[in-house]
C-alpha positions, 0 to 999 in steps of 0.5 A: 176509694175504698172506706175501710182503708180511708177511715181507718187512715182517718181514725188513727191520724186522729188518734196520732193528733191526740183526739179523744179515741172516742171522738176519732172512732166517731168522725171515721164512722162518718167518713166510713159511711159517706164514702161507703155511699150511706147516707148521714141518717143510714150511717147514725142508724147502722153505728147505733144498731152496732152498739147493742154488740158490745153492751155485754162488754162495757157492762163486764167491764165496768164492773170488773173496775167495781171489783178491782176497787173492792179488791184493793181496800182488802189490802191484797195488791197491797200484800202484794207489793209488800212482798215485792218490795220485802225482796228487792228493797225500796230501791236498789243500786247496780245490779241490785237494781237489775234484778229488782225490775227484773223481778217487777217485770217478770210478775207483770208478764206472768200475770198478763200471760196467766190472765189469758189460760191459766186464770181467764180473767182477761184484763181485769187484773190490771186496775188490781195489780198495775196502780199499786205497782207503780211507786215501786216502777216509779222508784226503779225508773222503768220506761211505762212503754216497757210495762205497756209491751209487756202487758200486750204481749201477754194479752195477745200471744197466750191465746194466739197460741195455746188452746187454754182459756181465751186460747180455745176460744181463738181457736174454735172461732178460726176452726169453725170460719175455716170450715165454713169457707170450704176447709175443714182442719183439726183443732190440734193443728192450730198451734203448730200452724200458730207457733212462727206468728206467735214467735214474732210476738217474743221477738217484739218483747225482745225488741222492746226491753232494748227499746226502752231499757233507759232509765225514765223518770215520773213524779211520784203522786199518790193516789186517792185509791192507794190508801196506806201500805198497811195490810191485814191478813183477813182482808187478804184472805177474803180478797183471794176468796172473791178472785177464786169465787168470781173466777168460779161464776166466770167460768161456771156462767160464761159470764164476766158481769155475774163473775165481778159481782159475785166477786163484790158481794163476797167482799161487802160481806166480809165487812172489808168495805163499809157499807157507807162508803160502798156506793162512792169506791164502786162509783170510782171503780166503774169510772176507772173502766168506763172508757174502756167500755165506751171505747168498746161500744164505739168500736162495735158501732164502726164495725157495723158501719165498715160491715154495710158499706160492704167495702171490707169485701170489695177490699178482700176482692182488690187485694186478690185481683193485686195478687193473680197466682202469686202465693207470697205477695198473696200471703203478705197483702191478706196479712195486711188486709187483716191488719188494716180491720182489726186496727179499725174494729179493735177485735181479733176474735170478730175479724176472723169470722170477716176475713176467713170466709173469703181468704180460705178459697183464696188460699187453696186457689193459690195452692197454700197448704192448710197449715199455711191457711191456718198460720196467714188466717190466725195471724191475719185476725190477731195482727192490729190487736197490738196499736189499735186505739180500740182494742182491749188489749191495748186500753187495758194497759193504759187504765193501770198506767195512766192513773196518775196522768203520766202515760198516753194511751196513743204514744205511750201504749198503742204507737210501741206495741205497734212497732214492737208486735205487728212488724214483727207477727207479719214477717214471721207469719210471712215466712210460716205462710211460706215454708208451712 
């Protein structure tokens, strides 16, 4: 038995049960550990030395939740809203109706891809953007599975991709990995290696406005942070000051965590929060991220747990005996090889260091072009990015649509972007595998 493979089965039947993400990342570490021949002491030390991995993060990301509270008391989700409504009117009817979601959808896809290059902010627009939207999704009856597509698809594909913000960091992390396995590519190759897995992705996207095009309804319930609909234009320009100045010191600092409270501290002083209240609305901001970040620490423990037992090699090592110098099985079993780690540890970025070492000499054994490395090694990494219970790309859409107690994050986001993105990316990585 290979532990990779059991407790990762483990983790996501679990999930598939409706256990707490937390508590079945925790279970399958212990069953990870056991079978990986550690003993119960050896396995809590391992799972809690992994923790120190993702404390950056969780810390990151329960202050972006701080700063998208302070940003929604300015009015600017309000604003924006506003706006959206002003053009497609509270609800419409016929094609009226039509083009009102498709007006909504298209300004969530736009801001999720943008979120990834054009504007690195990564998921910290969606407690910003997301709970205020949701009366309008409401009004108009969009499936949330829809949203929560939408929204993945946007995490995941800009940088898969395009070597813009998180993009260029994807790429440099597979440029490197490869070379240290033995091959050396040019950067510049990546995205046309990239382009047939990412193409996968739109055809998921496809698939899931076909899905879900019926009309689902949800209870209006408003929130504690929605407040009134009213605005006033100097909080709203302060808001855009703060995105600008947190953006700045994001990308100045390489830093999420300095990024968010300069955003916070721009917006205490322009006066828009009052101090008296400060404390409790930051409070209920980090809250609305924390098991984003608990989910992330647990991941990173799990991780380190899978890496000691030394079984993701040994599974690298079956899957090459299965494949002998058969190129296509070999391409699709390292496809599902690479699905099967990310599902488990939930990051893209962390299993292509795991996987490319091994998979580079595999590769250029069984006569695959670089082009083709490149296409099976970049897709490999970003397949399970979309239904990983533990991945940000999929815990980020939940804490925006979830508000309100109407959308599961295992059958609602991870169970549809699963389907709709991971079939879709191995068969065309599949095929780049093939004819690059």
């Amino acid at each position: 038995m290979n532990a990779v493979v059991i407790s990762v089965l483990v983790m996501l039947i679990l999930s598939l049960m409706r256990t707490n993400v937390v508590f079945s990342l925790l279970i399958a570490s212990l069953v990870g550990g056991w079978i990986g021949n550690l003993d119960l002491s050896k396995t809590i030390e391992v799972f809690s030395e992994g923790l120190g991995n993702s404390a950056e993060v969780a810390l990151s990301y329960a202050l972006l939740g701080g700063f998208a509270i302070a940003i929604s008391k300015t009015g600017l989700p309000n604003a924006i809203v506003h706006i959206i409504i002003k053009i497609v009117g509270k609800q419409g009817e016929g094609k009226r109706a039509q083009y009102s979601k498709a007006l909504v959808l298209l300004v969530i896809l736009l801001m999720s891809c943008f979120s990834q290059n054009l504007i690195p902010i990564h998921i910290a627009f969606i407690p910003i953007l997301i709970p205020p939207l949701l009366h309008v999704l409401n009004e108009l009856q969009v499936d949330r599975r829809l949203v929560a597509s939408i929204i993945t698809f946007g995490l995941i594909t800009p940088y898969m991709w395009l070597p813009t913000g998180f993009g260029a960091i994807f790429h440099d992390i597979v440029q490197s990995n490869m070379a240290q396995g033995g091959l050396m590519i040019a950067k510049s190759d990546i995205p046309k290696a990239m382009f047939l897995p990412s193409l996968g992705m739109i055809v998921g996207l496809l698939l899931a406005f076909f899905t879900y095009r019926k009309p689902r309804t949800y209870k209006q319930v408003k929130l504690e942070s929605e407040g009134t609909q009213s605005f006033q234009q100097r909080g709203v320009w302060f808001a855009i000051i703060a995105v600008i100045i947190a953006l700045t010191v994001q990308l100045a600092l390489d830093s999420m965590i300095f990024g968010a409270f300069a955003g916070i501290v721009v917006i205490y002083l322009s006066g828009c929060i009052r101090l008296a209240e400060s404390d409790r609305l930051l409070t209920e901001g980090m809250r609305m991220m924390a098991f984003i970040g608990f989910v992330m620490l647990s991941a990173s423990g799990f991780a380190n747990v899978l890496k000691q037992t030394g079984h993701i090699e040994k599974l690298v090592e079956q899957a090459a005996s299965l494949i002998g110098h058969n190129a296509t099985l070999g391409a699709l079993l390292m496809l599902i090889v690479g699905l099967l780690i990310t599902m488990g540890i939930g990051s893209s970025f962390s299993t292509v260091p795991i996987i490319a070492t091994i998979f580079v000499p595999l590769c250029m054994k069984l006569g695959l072009s670089p082009m083709a490395t490149i296409a099976i090694i970049g897709a490999a990494g970003a397949l399970g990015d979309a239904g990983s219970p533990a991945s940000d790309s999929t815990l980020g859409p939940t804490s925006g649509l979830n508000v309100d107690g109407q959308h599961h994050h295992i059958w609602d986001t991870c169970v549809p972007t699963f389907i709709h993105y991971n079939i879709p990316v191995i068969i065309f990585a599949w095929i780049a595998a093939i004819v690059l």
